[in-house]
N, C-alpha and C positions, 0 to 999 in steps of 0.2 A: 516494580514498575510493570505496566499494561502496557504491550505491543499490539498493534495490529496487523496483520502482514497479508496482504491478496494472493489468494492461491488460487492454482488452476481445480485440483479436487482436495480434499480434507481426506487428510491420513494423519492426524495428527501432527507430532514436529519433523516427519515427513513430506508432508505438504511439499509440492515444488511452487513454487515462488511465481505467481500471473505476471506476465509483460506488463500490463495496465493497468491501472486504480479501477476504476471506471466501469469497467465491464468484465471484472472480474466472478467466477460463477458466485465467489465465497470468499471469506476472509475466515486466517486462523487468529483468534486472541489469545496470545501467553501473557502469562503472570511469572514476569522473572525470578520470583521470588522461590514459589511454589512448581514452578515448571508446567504447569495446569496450562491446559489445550482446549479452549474451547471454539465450537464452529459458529461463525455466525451469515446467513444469507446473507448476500447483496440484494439489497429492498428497493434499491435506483438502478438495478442490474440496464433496465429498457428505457434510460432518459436520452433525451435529444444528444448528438456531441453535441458536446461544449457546456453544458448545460448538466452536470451533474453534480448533486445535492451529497458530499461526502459523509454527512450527517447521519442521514437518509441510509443512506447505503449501508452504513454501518449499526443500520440499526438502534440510533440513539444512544452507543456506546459509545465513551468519551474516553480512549486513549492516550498512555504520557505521549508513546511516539506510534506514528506510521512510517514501515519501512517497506519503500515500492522500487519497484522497475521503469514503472515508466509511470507518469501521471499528469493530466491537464493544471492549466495555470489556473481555472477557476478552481476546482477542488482543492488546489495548493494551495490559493488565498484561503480558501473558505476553512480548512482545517487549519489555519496559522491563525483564523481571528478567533476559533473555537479553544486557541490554547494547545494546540496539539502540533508537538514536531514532528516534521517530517525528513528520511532520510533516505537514500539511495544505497541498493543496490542489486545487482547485476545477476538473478537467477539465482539457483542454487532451492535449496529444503530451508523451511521454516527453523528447525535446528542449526544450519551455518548460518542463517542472518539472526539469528538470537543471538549467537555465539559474536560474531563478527559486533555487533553492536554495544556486547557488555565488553570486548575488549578496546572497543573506543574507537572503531575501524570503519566505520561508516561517516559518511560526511553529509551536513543536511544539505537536504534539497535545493539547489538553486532555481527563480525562475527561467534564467535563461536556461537551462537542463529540462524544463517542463516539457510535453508532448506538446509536437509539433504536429505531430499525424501519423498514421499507422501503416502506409506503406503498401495497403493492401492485407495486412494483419492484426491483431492486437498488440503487436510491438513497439515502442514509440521510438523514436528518433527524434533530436534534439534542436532546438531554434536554432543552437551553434552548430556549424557543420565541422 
């Protein structure tokens, strides 16, 4: 299985985990299988809010799942009609949400969980308060 995971800088399955899809610098890709780390740019890093292309971003890589922090409801739709699940969770290194998500511990995304707005940061906070 292919993960995609937004990180703030690429250390490998070190990687600390981005607040947000969206404007994150880079995304790490694991291959569960192989544990293979590979970096890939964020290519939509400077889109409009609201308005980002997750496709784009990720470079034309088509991952089984995305597991984020925070993320808009249009790149949420737009990676669910691409086939690609998406999961939440809450910070940490590329290595605890690997881990966290082969042991079944993550829960996908909801929209009402999507970003609502950043607060003043890249951090999202959720429709539900």
């Amino acid at each position: 299985m292919k993960i995609c995971i937004p990180v703030s800088e690429y250390r490998e399955l070190s990687s600390p985990v981005y607040g947000h899809f969206g404007s994150a610098p880079c995304f790490a890709l694991v291959d569960t299988d192989t544990m293979k780390v590979e970096r890939l740019s964020n290519r939509d890093h400077d889109h409009v809010h609201g308005a980002c292309s997750p496709m784009k971003a990720m470079a034309g890589v088509k991952p089984d799942v995305v597991v984020v922090s925070g993320i808009g409801t249009g790149a949420l739709l737009g990676l669910r009609s691409a086939g690609i699940k998406v999961c939440r969770a809450d910070g940490g290194t590329v290595a605890q949400v690997v881990r966290l998500l082969k042991d079944g511990k993550l829960s996908e995304m909801d929209e009402n969980a999507a970003c609502a707005g950043h607060a003043g940061g890249y951090d999202c906070y959720s429709k539900k308060s």
